[in-house]
N, C-alpha and C positions, 0 to 999 in steps of 0.2 A: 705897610707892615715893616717892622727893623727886624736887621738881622743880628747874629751876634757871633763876635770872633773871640777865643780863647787862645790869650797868649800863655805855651807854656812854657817858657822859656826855664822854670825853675820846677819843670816834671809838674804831677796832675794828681791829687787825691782827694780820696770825699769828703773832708772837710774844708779843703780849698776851697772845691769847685762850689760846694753849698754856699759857702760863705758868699764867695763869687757874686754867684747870681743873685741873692738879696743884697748884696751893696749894687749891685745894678738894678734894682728896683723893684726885685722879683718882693710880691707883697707878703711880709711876716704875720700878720695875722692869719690867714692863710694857712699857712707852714703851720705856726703852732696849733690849730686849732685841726688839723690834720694828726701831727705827733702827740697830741691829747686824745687821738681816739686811736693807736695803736694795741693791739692787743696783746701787748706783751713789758712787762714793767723792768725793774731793775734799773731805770734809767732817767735824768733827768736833761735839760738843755739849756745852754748858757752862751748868749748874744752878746758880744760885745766889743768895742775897739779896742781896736792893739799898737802897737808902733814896731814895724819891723824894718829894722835899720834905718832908723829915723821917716818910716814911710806911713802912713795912715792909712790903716786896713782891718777888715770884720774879721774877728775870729766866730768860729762855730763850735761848739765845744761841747762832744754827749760827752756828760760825768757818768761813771756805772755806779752802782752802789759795791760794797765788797764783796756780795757774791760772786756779782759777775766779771769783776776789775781780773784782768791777765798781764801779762809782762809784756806785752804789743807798745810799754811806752818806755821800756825798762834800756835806757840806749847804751847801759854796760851791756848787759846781755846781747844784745843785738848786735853792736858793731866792736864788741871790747878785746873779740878773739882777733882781729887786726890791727891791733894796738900794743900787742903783746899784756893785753889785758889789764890798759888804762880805764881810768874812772869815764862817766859820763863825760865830764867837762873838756876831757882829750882834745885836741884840735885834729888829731889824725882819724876822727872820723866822722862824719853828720849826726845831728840828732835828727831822728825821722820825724814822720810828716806827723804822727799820733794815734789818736785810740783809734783799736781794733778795727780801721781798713786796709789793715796790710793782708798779706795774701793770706789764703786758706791755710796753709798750712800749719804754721805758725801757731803756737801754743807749748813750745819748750817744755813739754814734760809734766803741764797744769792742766790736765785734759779734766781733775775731776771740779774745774773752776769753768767749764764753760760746756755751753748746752747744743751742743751735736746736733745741726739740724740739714735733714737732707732738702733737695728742690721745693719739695713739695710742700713742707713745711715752710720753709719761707715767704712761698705763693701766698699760704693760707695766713700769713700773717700779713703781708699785702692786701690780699681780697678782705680783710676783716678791716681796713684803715679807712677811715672814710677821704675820700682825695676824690677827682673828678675820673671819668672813662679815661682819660688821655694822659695822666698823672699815671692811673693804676696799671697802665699798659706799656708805656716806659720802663715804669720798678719791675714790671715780670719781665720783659726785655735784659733787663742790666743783668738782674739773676740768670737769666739763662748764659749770657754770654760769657759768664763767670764760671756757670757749672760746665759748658763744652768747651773753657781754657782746663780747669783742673782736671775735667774729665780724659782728655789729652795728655795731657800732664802723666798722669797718674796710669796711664793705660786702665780703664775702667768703663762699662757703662753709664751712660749720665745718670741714671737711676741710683748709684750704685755710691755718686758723688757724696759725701758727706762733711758740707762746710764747718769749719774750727773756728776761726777769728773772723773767717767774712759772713759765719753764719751766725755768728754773734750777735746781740742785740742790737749794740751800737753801732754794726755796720751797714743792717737794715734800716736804724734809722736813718742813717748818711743818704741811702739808697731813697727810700722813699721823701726825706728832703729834699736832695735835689730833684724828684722829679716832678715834685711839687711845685719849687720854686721853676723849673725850668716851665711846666705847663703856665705858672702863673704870668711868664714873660712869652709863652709862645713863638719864638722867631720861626720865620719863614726859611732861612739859611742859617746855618753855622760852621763857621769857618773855622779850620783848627790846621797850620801850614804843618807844622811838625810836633811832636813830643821829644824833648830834651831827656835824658837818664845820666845815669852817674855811672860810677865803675866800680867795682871789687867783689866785697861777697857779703850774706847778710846772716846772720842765724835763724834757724827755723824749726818748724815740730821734726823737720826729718833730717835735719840737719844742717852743713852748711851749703847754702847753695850763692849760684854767680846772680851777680846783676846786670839784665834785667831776669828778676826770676820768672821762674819756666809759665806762670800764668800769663803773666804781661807780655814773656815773648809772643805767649800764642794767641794772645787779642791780637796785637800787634799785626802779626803773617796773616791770620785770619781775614781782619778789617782793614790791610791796606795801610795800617796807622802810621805816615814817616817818621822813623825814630832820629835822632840826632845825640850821640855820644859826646859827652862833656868830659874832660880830662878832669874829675872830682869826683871824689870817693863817696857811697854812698846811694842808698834807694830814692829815689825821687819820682817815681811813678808807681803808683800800688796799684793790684789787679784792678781792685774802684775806681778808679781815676781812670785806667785804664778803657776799663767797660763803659764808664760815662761818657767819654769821646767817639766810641766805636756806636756806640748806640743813637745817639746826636750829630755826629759829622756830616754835613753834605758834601762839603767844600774842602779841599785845602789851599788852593790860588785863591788870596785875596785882589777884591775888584783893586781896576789902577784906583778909580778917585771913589772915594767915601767920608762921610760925613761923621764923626764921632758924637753920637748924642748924651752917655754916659759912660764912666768907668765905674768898675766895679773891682776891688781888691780883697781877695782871700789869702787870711792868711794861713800858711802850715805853724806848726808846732814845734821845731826848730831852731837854735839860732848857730847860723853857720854864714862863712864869707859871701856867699851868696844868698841874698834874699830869698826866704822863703814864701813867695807870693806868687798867687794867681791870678791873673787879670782877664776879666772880662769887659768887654767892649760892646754895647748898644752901636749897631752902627746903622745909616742908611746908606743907598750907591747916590753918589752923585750923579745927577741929570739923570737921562733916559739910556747911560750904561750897561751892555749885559756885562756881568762878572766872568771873569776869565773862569772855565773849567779846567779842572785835572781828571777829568773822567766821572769822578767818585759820582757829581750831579745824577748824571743819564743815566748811571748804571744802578744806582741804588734809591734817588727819590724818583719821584714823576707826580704830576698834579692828575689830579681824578676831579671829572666834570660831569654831574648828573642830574636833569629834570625828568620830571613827569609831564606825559601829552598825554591827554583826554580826547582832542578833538581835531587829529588834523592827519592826513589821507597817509594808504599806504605808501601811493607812489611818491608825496612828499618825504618822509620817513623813509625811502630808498635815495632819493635824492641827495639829502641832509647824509647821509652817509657817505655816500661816492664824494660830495666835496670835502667833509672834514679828515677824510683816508687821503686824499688829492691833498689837502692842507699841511698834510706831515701829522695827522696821528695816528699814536702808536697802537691803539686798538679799538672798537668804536663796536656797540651793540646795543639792543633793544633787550628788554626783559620785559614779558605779560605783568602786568599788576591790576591789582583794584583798587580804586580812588574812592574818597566821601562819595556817598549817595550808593555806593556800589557801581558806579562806571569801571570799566573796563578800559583800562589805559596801556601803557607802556613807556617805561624806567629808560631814557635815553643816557647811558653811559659815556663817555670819552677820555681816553687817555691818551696824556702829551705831553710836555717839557713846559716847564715856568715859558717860557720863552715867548709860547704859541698860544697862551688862554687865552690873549684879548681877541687873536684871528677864531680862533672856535667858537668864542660868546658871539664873537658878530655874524658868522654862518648861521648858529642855531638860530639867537633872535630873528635874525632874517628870514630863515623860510622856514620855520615852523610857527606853532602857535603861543608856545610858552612867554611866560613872562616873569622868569627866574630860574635861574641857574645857582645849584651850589657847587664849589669846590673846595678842597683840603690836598693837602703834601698826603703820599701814599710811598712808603717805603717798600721795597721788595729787594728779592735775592736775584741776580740775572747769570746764567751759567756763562761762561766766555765761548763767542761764537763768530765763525768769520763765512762771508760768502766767498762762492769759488765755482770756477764752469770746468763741469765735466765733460769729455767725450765718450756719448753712448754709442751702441752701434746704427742708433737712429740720425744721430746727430748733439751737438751741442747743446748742454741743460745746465740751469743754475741752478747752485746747491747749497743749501746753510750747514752748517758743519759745528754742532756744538761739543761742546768738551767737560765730560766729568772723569776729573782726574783724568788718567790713563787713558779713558774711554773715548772714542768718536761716536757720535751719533750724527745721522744722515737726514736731512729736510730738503726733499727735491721741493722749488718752487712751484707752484700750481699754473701758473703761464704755461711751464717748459714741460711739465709734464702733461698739460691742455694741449699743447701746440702738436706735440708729437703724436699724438693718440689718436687728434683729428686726419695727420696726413698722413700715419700707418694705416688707419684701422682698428690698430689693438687697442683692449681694453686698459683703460685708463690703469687699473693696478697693476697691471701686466708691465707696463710703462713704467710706472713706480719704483718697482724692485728691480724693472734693468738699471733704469740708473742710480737705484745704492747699490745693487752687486758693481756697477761700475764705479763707485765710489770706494768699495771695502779694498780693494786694492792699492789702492792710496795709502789706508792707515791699515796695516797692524794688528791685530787684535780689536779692532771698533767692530761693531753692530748698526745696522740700519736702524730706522724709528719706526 
């Protein structure tokens, strides 16, 4: 399976990154027949090459009709109050990336030209689109990661969130494009080292604010996203863009040797000294390489491994655990199920790092009875947590120690708290809470678990 790396050297938006992935092969028919069942009109779409600084690249282009058209392209408006209120054409300021995926706020005073729509409402124009599970589940992804930046933003409940420009038609459909196109190429990894920005300030619904504006910073702090400040004036990353990397990133250390299988060029909507283009990259790792990690890997995907067994012993099924826990994975459990015919089975689960699935497939095959395995990428949220040995008054115990925010929470290992309980006597919870009371000491204001 290829993976894919996004250069963004010239910042990230939703019509780039679309573009992007169907010049990289993500399949158009697909996409269209996707944005043809959208439930929500005023919009149409327009595929086509462009030349950006003599470069050969896809443009992606929602047209609105005039209801729905706002000043999100209007780049006197937007950048003309740093110009001392030069025309577009100014050299002293960028023309931005295009329609309506710039941030939320944004609508200049045209609020009664655009249709106010909170979370929930966007969902439901999502859940109405016909696209696959794994397409429709991305687009509510990007939306959320977009309402708890503005919702931050804005000091407000996310409920409370009520998108302007990104809750706009056209930026739904960017939203559900690319995740269209992105399901349609599926990669295993995507690599993204940094996001480039610009500098100054941009106009918006609430006035003038800095760049990068306060959404994208807080995707940005949020997801870990490395920024990289470019001495040129100008937005070049929109909350969309923004959300689309934080949503899709595995990686940002690309592997040392890889294989380029395609490029893909999206272009923005700009013409400024710097090319407005987005590149994506088809790649494979050369040879039997792992890819350097930056952390992002472990802490945020993991590969999930699960068959069903109909027919083969408990103590085989104790077994098959103790090695693939012994093997390095990261959690391993049985679930009751019933199988055709009404058998009584059980859902053998595993979780573990890309790294380790061919040592797990060859445990299972081996001592159990199946004769297939499925696996898929599983994203999750992991709180930052460090181990650490305590002195109890029984003696020494290791301890997990996670962190939310401000908070410590306390995980004595079950070893340490086994071992003690056997050579005191005392009950095991007894043991427990000596050693978080002899943790809370440590931190502060933390709480045991």
């Amino acid at each position: 399976m290829s993976d894919l790396y996004f250069e963004c050297g010239s910042g990230i938006s939703g019509d780039m990154a679309v573009a992007a992935l169907l010049d990289a092969g993500a399949d158009e028919k697909t996409l269209r027949a996707a944005l043809d069942s959208v439930p929500a009109g005023g919009f149409k779409v327009e595929i086509a090459r462009v030349k950006k600084n003599g470069i050969d690249a896809l443009d992606f282009n929602v047209i609105l009709d005039s209801e729905h058209e706002s000043r999100d392209h209007d780049m006197h408006y937007l950048f003309g109050h740093e110009s001392g209120g030069e025309g577009e054409g100014s050299r002293h300021h960028p023309h931005h990336h295009g329609h309506g995926e710039n941030h939320a706020e944004r609508s200049g005073g045209e609020d009664h030209h655009h249709e106010h729509r909170n979370l929930s409402d966007v969902l439901s124009i999502i859940d109405g689109t016909k696209m696959t599970d794994g397409a429709r589940n991305l687009a509510r992804r990007i939306f959320r990661i977009i309402a708890e930046a503005e919702s931050k933003a804005h000091g407000i409940p996310l409920e409370q969130v009520h998108f302007h420009e990104v809750g706009a038609i056209d930026s739904i459909v960017d939203v559900i494009a690319f995740s269209v196109c992105f399901d349609s190429l599926s990669p295993s990894r995507v690599y993204i080292p940094s996001l480039s920005e610009g500098t100054g300030t941009v106009r918006c619904r609430h006035g003038i604010l800095p760049v990068p504006v306060p959404a994208v910073a807080n995707i940005t702090a949020s997801y870990n996203l490395p920024l990289h400040i470019m001495n040129e004036a100008g937005e070049y990353i929109t909350p969309t863009g923004a959300a689309f990397a934080a949503a899709v990133r595995t990686d940002g250390a690309l592997p040392k040797n890889f294989l380029v299988k395609k490029i893909g060029y999206g272009a923005g909507k700009r013409t400024y000294e710097r090319p407005s283009i987005l590149r994506a990259f088809v790649i494979e790792t050369a040879g039997s390489e792992e890819s350097p990690q930056d952390g992002c890997d472990d802490d945020s995907r993991i590969f999930k491994l699960e068959t069903n067994i109909d027919d083969c012993t408990g103590e085989a099924l104790g077994f098959v655990m103790e090695r693939l826990f012994a093997a390095g994975a990261h959690d391993v459990h049985y679930i009751p199920c019933v199988m055709k015919k009404s058998r009584p089975a059980y859902l053998l689960c595993v979780l573990c790092k890309k790294k380790d699935i061919a040592r797990m497939e060859e445990i299972i095959f081996r001592h159990t009875t199946t004769i297939g395995i499925r696996r898929f990428a599983v994203d999750r949220t992991v709180l930052p947590r460090e181990e650490i040995e305590v002195r109890t008054p029984h003696g020494l115990a290791q301890v997990k120690v996670v962190a939310l925010g401000d908070e410590k929470r306390f995980y004595p290992e079950y070893e340490s708290v086994a071992e003690i309980a056997r050579r005191t006597g005392n009950s095991f919870i007894q043991v427990f809470k000596e050693i978080t009371d002899s943790c809370a000491g440590l931190y502060p204001g933390s709480q045991s678990s």
